[in-house]
ChimeraX commands (.cxc) that place a marker at each C-alpha (Angstrom):
marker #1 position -14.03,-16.87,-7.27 radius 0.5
marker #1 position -14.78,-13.10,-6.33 radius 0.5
marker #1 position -15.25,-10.84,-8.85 radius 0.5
marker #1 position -12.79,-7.88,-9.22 radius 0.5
marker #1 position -14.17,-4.76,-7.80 radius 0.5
marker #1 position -14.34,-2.63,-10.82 radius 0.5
marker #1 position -16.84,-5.05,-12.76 radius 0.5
marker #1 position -19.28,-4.18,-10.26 radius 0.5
marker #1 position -19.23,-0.50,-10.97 radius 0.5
marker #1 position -18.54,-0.76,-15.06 radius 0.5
marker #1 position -20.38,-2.18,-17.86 radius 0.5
marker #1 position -18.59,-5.30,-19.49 radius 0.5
marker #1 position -17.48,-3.98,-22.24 radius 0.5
marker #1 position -15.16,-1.02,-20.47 radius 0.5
marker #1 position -13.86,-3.50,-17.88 radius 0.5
marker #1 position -10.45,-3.12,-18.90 radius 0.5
marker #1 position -10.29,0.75,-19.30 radius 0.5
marker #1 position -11.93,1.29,-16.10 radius 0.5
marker #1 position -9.44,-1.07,-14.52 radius 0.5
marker #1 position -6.58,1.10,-16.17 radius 0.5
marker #1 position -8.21,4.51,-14.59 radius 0.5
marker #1 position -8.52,2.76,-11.03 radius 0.5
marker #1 position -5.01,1.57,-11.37 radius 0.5
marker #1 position -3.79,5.05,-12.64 radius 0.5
marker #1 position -5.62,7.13,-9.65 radius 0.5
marker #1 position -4.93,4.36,-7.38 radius 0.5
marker #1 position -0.88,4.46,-7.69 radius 0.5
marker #1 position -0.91,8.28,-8.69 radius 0.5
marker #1 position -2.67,8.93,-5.17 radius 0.5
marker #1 position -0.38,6.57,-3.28 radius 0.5
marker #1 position 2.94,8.33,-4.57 radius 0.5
marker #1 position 1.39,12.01,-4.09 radius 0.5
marker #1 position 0.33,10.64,-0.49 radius 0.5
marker #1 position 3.41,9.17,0.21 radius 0.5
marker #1 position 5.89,11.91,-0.69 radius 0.5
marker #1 position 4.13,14.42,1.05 radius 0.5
marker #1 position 4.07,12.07,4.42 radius 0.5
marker #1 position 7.84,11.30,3.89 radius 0.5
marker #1 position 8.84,14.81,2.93 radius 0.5
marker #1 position 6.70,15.85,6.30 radius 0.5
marker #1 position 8.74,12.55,8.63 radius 0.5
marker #1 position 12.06,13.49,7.06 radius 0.5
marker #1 position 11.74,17.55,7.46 radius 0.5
marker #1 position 10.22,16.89,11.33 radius 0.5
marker #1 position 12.67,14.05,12.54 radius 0.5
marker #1 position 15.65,14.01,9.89 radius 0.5
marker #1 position 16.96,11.11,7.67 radius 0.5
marker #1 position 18.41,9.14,10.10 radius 0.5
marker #1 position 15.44,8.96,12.36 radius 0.5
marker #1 position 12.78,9.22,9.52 radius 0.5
marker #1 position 14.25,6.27,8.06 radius 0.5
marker #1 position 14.62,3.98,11.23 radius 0.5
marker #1 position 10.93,5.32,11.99 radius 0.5
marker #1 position 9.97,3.24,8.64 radius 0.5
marker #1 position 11.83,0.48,9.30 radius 0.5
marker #1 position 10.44,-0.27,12.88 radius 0.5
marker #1 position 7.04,0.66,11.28 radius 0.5
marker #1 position 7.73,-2.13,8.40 radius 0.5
marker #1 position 9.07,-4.45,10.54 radius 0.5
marker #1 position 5.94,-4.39,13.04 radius 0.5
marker #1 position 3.40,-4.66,10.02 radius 0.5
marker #1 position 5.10,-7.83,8.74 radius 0.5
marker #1 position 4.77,-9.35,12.14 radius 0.5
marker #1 position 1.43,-8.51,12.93 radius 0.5
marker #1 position 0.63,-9.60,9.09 radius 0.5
marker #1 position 2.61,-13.08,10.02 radius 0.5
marker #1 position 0.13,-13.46,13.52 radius 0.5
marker #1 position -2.58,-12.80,11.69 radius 0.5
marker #1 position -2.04,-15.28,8.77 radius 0.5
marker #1 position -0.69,-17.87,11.21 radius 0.5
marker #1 position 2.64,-17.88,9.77 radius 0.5
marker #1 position 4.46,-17.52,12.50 radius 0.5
marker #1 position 7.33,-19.51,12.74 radius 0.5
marker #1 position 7.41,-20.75,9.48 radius 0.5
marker #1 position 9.51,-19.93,6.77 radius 0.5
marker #1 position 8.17,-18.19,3.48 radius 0.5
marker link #1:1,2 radius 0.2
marker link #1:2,3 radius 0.2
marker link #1:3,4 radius 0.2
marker link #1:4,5 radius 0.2
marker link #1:5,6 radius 0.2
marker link #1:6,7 radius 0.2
marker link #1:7,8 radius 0.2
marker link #1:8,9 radius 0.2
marker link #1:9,10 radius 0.2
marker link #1:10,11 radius 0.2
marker link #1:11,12 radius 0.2
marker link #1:12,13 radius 0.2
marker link #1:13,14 radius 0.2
marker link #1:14,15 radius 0.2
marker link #1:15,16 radius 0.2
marker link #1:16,17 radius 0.2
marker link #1:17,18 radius 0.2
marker link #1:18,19 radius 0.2
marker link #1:19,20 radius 0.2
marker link #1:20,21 radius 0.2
marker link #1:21,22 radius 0.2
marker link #1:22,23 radius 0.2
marker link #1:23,24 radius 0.2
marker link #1:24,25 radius 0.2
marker link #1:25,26 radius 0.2
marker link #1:26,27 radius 0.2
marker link #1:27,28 radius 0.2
marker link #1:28,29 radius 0.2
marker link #1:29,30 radius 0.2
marker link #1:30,31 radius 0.2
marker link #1:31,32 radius 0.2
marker link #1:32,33 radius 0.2
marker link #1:33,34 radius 0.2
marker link #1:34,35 radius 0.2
marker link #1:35,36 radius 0.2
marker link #1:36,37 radius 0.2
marker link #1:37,38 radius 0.2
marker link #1:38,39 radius 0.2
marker link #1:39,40 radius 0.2
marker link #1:40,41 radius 0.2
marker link #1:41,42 radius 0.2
marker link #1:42,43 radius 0.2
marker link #1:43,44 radius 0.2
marker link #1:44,45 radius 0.2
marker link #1:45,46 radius 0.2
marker link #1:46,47 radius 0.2
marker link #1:47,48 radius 0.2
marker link #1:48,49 radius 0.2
marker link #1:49,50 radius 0.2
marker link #1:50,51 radius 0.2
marker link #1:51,52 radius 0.2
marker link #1:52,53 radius 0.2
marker link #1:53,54 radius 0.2
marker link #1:54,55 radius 0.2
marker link #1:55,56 radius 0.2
marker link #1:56,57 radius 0.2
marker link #1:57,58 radius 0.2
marker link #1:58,59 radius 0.2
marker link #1:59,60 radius 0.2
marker link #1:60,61 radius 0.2
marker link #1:61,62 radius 0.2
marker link #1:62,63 radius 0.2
marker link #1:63,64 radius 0.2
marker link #1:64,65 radius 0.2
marker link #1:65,66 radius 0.2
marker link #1:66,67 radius 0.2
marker link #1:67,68 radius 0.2
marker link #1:68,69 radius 0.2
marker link #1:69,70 radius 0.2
marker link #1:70,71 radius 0.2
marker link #1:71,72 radius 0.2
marker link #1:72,73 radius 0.2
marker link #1:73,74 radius 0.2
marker link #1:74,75 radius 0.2
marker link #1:75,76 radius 0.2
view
């Protein structure tokens, strides 16, 4: 079993707050990051095409997530 990332950089005992902190800057930096981007895509292209921009984008990450797990072809 690997060890989760954090217990390499923390000393036992603060485990679980420093897991909270990485969680917290983790999720705050992926909505910051992500409304900007979208803001950017929907201001540049418009709602329509912003949206069906994500949605091919989506679509060709689960395939290529699907070839490279071998799950092609096979139902979830």
């Amino acid at each position: 079993m690997s060890k989760p990332y954090i217990s390499t950089c923390v000393y036992e005992k603060y485990q679980t707050k420093g897991q909270s902190i990485l969680n917290v800057v983790q999720l705050g930096l992926g909505a910051i990051v992500g409304n900007l981007v979208g803001g950017k895509l929907i201001r540049l292209l418009g709602y329509e095409k912003g949206y069906l921009l994500m949605a091919g984008i989506t679509t060709l990450l689960m395939y290529g997530w699907k070839l490279i797990t071998g799950n092609v072809g096979k139902k979830s």
